[in-house]
C-alpha positions in Angstrom: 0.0 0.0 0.0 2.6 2.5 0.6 3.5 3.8 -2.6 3.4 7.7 -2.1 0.9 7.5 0.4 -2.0 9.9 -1.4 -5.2 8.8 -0.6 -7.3 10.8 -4.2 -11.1 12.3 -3.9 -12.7 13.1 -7.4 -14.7 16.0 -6.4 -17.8 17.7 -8.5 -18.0 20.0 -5.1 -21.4 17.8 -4.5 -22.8 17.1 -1.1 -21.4 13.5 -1.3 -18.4 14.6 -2.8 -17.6 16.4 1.1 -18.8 13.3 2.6 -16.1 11.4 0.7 -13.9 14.2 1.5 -14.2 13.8 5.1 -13.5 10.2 5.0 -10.0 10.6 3.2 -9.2 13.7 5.5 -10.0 10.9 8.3 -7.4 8.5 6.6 -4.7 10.8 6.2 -5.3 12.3 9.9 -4.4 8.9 11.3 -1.9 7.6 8.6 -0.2 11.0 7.7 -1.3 10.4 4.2 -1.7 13.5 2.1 -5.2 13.7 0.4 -5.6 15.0 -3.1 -8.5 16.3 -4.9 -9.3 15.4 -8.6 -12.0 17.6 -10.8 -12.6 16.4 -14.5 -13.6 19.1 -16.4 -15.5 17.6 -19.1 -18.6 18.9 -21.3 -20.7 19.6 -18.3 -18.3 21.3 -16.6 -17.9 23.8 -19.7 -21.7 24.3 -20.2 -22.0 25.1 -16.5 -18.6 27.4 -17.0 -20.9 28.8 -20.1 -24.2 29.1 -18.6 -23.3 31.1 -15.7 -20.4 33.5 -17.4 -17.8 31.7 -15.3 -14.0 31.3 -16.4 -11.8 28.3 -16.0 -10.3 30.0 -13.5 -13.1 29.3 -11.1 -12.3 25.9 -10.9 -9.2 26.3 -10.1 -10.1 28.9 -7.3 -12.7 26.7 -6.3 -10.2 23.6 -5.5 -7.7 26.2 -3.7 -9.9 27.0 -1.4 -11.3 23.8 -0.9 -7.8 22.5 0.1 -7.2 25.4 2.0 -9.9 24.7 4.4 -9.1 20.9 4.4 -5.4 21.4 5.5 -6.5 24.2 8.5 -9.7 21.4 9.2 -7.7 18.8 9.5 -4.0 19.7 9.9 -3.2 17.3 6.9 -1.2 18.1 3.2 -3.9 18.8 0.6 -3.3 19.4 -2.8 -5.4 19.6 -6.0 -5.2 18.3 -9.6 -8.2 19.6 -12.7 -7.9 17.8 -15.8 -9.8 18.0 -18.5 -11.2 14.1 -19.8 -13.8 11.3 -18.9 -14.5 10.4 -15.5 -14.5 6.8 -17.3 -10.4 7.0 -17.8 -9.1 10.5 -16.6 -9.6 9.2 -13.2 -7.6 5.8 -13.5 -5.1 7.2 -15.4 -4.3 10.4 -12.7 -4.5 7.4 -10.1 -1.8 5.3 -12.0 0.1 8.9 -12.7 0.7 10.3 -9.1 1.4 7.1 -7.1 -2.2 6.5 -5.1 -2.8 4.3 -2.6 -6.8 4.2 -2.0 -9.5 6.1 -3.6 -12.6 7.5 -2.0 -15.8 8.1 -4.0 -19.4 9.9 -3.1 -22.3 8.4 -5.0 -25.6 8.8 -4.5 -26.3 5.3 -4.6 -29.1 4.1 -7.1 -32.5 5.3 -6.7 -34.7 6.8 -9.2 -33.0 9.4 -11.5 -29.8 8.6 -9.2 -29.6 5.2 -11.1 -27.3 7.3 -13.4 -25.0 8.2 -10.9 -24.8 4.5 -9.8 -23.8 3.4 -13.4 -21.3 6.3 -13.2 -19.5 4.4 -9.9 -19.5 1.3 -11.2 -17.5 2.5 -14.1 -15.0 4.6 -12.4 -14.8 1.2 -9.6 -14.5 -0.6 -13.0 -11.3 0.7 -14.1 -9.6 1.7 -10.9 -6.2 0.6 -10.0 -6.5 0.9 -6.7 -9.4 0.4 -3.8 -12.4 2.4 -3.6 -14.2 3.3 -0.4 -17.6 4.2 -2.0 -19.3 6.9 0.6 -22.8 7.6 1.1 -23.9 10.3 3.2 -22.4 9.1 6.1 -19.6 10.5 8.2 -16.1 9.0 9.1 -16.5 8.8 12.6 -13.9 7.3 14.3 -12.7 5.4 12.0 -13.1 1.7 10.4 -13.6 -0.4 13.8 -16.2 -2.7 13.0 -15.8 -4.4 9.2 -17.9 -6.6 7.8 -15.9 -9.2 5.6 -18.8 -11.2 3.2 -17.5 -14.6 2.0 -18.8 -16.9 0.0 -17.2 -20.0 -2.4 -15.1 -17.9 -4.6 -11.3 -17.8 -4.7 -11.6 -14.0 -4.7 -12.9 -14.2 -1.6 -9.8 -14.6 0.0 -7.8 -11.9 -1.3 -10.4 -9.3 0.7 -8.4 -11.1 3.6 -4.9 -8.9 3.0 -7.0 -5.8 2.8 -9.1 -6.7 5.9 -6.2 -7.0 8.0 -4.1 -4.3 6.7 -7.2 -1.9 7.8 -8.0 -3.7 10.8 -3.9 -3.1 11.6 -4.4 0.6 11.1 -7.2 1.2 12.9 -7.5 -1.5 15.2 -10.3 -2.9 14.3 -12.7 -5.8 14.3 -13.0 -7.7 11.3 -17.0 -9.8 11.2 -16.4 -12.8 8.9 -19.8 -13.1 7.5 -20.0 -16.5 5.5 -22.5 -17.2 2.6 -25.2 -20.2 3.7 -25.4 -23.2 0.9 -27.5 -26.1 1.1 -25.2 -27.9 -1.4 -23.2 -29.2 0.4 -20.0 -29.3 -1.4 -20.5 -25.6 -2.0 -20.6 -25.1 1.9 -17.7 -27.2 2.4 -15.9 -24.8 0.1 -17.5 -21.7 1.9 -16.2 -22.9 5.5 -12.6 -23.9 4.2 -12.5 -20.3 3.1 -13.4 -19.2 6.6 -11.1 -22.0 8.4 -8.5 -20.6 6.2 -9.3 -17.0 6.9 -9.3 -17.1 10.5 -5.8 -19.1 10.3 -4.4 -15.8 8.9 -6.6 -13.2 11.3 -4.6 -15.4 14.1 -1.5 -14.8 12.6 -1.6 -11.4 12.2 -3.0 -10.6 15.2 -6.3 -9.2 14.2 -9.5 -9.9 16.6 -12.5 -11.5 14.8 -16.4 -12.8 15.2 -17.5 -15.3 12.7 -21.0 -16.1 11.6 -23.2 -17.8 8.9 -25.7 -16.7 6.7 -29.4 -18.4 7.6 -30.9 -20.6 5.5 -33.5 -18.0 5.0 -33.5 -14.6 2.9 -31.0 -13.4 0.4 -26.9 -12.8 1.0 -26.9 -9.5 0.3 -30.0 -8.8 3.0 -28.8 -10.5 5.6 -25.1 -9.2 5.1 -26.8 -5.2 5.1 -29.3 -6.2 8.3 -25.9 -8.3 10.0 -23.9 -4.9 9.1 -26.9 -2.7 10.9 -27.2 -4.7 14.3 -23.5 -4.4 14.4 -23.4 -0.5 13.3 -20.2 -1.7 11.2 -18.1 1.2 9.5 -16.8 -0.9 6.2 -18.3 -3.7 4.4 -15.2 -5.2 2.3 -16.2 -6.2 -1.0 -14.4 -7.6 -4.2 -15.8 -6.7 -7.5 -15.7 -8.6 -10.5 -15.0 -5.9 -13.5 -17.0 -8.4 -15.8 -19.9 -8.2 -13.8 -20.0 -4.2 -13.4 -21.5 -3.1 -16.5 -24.4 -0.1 -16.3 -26.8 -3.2 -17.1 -27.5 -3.4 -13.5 -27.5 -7.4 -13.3 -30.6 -8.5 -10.7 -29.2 -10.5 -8.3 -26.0 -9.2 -8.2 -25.2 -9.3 -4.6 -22.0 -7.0 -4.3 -23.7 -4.2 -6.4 -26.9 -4.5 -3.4 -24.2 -4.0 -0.9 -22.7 -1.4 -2.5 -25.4 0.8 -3.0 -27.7 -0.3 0.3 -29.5 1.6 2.0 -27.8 2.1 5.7 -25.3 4.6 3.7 -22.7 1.8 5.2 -19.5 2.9 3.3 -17.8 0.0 1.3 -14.3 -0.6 0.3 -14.6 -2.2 -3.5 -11.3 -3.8 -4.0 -10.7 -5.3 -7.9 -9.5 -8.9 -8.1 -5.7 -8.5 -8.9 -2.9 -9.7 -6.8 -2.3 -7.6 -4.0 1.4 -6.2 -3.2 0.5 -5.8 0.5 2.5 -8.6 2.1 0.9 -9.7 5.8 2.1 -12.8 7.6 1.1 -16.2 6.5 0.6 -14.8 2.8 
């Protein structure tokens, strides 16, 4: 994880935009990360530029004084990049540029005429080097201390298990192994050797745990949002499948539910690569 230690905030100076501000700020607070800003300026950027007589120049004074008040809020480094391009690519590509280390992302989430802004996430998540924490509107708090770690059968499910206990290491906090339910049974046996396996690294590292399994009952996603609830968790890890996250919106797709839910439960979307952080036992 420590490349140059930049944690990156795209910013359209939205309400969710300061959410996902204040979570980074929270980061770099307790990691002495720096945080920096990202605006694309892109063709709705230049019709609102147009429409109300603006210069570019006011997006530039906008993001100074944004960083301003983020480096006297918070006592942190804050800097600022505007580009012109596609959220799509300009955001990947500035990622990959400057050296970052973990994203964070406002959305909306996906209701009604938000459903656009959803699709707009899932693209950016799509093509993003390095994890997301997707933020509602919902604060920081006092940090990551309760995260909810769904697992089901998948191999992919166990490389969330570096990222959970790199997090857990920096904030000291609880990682809840949630475990899919399966009444095949050699799909269950595969679900709890994941978790046997899982818990074998939490030991060796250190990191305190709970473990629980899905009911036979209602759907994953559901029970993993109403688990996350009782529990008041901060995170919900998640890995994302980039073949899956297409603006078709795929029913039943049980990480896009999660990622958009309801609670305003921020999740950390973390692509299916191989991970550089190197924890014991791994």
């Amino acid at each position: 994880m420590d490349k140059k230690k930049i944690v990156l905030v795209p910013t359209d100076f939205s309400e969710v935009a300061d959410y996902a501000i204040e979570h980074a700020a929270g980061i770099c607070k307790m990691q002495s990360y720096k945080l920096t800003l990202l605006h694309i300026i892109n063709k709705e950027t230049k019709s609102y530029l147009k429409k109300e007589k603006l210069t570019g120049s006011t997006i530039h004074d906008k993001l100074d004084k944004k960083t301003k008040e983020i480096s006297s809020q918070y006592g942190i480094e804050c800097d600022y990049i505007a580009r012109e391009g596609s959220i799509f690519s300009t955001i990947a590509e500035v990622t990959k540029e400057i050296g970052v280390n973990l994203m964070t992302m406002g959305t909306h989430g996906k209701i009604g005429v938000q459903h656009i802004v959803g699709s707009y996430a899932l693209k950016v998540i799509e093509k993003s080097p390095v994890p997301i924490i997707v933020v509602q509107k919902r604060g920081f708090r006092n940090g990551y201390q309760n995260i909810i770690l769904p697992i089901d059968d998948t191999i992919e499910s166990k490389q969330k298990v570096k990222w959970a206990i790199h997090i857990a290491r920096k904030f000291q906090s609880t990682v809840h192994i949630f475990a899919m339910y399966s009444s095949e049974s050699y799909r269950m046996g595969k679900i709890k050797a994941n978790v046997k396996q899982i818990k074998k690294f939490f030991d060796q590292n250190a990191i305190s745990y709970t473990e629980k399994i899905a009911d036979k009952g209602s759907s994953f996603p559901k029970q993993t949002l109403s688990y996350a609830k009782e529990i008041d968790a901060d995170l919900i890890l998640i890995m994302t499948n980039p073949d899956t996250l297409l603006p078709s919106f795929i029913v039943g797709q049980w990480e896009e539910q999660i990622l958009f839910n309801d609670s305003l439960i921020p999740v950390m979307c973390i692509n299916p690569v191989d991970l550089s952080i190197v924890v014991g036992g791994m």
